[in-house]
C-alpha positions in Angstrom: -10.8 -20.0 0.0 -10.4 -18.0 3.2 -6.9 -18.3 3.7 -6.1 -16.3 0.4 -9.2 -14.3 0.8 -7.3 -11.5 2.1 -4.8 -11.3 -1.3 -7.5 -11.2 -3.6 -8.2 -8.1 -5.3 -11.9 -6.9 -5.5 -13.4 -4.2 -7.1 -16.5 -2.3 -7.2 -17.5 -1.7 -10.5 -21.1 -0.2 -12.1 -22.8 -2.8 -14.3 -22.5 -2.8 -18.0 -24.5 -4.7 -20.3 -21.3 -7.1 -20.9 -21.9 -8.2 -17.0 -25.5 -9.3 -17.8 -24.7 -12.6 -19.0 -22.5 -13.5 -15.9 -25.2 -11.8 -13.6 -27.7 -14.5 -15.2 -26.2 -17.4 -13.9 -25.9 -16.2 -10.9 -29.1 -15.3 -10.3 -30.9 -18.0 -11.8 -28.8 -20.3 -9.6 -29.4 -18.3 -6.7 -33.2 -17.8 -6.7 -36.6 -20.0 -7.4 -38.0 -17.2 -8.9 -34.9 -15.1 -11.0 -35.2 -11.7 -13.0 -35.3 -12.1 -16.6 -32.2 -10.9 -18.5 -34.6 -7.8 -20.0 -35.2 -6.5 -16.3 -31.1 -6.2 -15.7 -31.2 -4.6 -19.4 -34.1 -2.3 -18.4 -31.9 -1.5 -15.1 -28.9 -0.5 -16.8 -30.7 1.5 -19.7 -33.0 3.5 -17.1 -30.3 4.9 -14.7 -30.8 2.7 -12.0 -27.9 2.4 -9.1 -26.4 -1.0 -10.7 -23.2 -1.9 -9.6 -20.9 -5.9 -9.7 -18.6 -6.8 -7.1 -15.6 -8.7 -9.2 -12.9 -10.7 -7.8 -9.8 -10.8 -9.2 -11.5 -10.3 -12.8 -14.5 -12.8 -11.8 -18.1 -11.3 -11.2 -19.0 -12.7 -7.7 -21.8 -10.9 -7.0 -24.3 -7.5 -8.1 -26.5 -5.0 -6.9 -29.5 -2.9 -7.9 -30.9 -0.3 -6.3 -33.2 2.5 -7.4 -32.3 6.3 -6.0 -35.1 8.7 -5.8 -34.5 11.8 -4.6 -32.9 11.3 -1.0 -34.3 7.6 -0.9 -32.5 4.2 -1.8 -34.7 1.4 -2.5 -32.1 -1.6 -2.5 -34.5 -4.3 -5.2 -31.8 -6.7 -5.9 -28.5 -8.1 -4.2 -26.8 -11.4 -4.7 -23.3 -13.3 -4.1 -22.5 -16.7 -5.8 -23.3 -19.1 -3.6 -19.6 -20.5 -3.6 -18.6 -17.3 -2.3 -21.6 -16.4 0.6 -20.4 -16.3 3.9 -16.7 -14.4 3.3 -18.0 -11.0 4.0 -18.6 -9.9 0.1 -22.3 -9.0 0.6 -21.1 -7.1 4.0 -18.9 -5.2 1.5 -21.1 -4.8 -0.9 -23.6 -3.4 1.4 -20.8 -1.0 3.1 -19.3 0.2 -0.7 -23.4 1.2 -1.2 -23.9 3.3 2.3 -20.7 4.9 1.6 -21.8 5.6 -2.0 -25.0 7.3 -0.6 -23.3 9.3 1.7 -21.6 11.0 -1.4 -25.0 11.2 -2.7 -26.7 13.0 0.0 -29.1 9.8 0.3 -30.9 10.2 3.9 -32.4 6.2 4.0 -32.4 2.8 2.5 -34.9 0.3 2.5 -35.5 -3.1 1.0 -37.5 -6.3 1.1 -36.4 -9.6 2.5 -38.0 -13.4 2.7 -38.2 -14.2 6.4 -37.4 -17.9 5.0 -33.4 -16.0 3.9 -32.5 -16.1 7.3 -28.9 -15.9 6.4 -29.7 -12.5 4.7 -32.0 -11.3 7.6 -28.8 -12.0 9.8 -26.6 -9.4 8.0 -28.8 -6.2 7.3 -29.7 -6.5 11.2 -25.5 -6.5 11.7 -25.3 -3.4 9.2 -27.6 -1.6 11.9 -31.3 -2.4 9.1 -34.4 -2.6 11.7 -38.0 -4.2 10.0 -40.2 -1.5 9.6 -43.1 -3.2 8.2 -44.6 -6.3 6.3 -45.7 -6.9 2.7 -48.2 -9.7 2.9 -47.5 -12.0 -0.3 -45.0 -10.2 -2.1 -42.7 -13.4 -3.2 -44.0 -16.1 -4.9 -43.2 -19.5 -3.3 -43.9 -23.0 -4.4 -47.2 -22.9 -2.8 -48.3 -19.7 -3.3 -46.4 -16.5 -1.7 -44.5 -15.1 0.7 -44.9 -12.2 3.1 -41.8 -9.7 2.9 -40.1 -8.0 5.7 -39.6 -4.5 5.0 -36.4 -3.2 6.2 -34.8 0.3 6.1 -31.3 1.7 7.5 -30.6 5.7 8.2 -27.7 7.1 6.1 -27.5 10.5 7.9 -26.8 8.8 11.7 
């Protein structure tokens, strides 16, 4: 897929409630513990930030993020596993900052399992620093899992 990376056309689009079934399978193949279809309803209908990165007319990946007042909480980001690791989350992340420039945002944080390493490894490249734990904030298959708290100044 990388060699014709480069000539496909993606685009950045905010997420309607025909996405939802697409988002789904993504994220129910992506994560142990998925969001229900009613949460990415209850996203869309209550003015969250919710946005699909689509690939030549395929939806390869999402993001949701709350925005309160000059504060961007980032709660949910995900890339089809056949497509990790070709730069779409960098680009995902990169459309959002440049977004919350526009918006006068002034910081973004999120949560992150330690155990996502691959994740870990690109907000530190898009300049995130851990600000903080939460102690058992994921559940895990034998019990929870602390999350790193992470946060990225827009204004700098």
């Amino acid at each position: 897929m990388s060699s014709i990376q480069n000539s496909l056309v993606t685009n950045f689009l905010d997420m309607e409630e025909h996405h939802i079934p697409d988002v789904l399978v993504i994220e129910r193949d992506s994560y142990g513990y998925p969001w229900s279809e009613k949460i990415f309803y209850d996203c869309i209908n209550n003015n969250y930030f919710c946005k699909v990165l689509v690939l030549d007319n395929k939806l390869i990946g999402y993001l949701i993020t709350s925005i309160v007042q000059n504060e961007c909480h980032i709660m949910n980001l995900c890339v089809k596993k056949e497509y990790r690791n070709f730069g779409y989350g960098k680009k995902i992340l990169n459309q959002l900052f440049n977004d919350l420039i526009k918006l006068d945002c002034e910081i973004i944080f999120l949560e992150c399992r330690p155990s996502n390493e691959q994740a870990m490894k690109l907000y530190s490249s898009l300049g995130y620093n851990e600000i903080g734990k939460r102690r058992n904030y994921y559940p895990a298959p034998n019990g929870y899992e602390d999350a790193i708290i992470l946060a990225k100044n827009v204004k700098k």
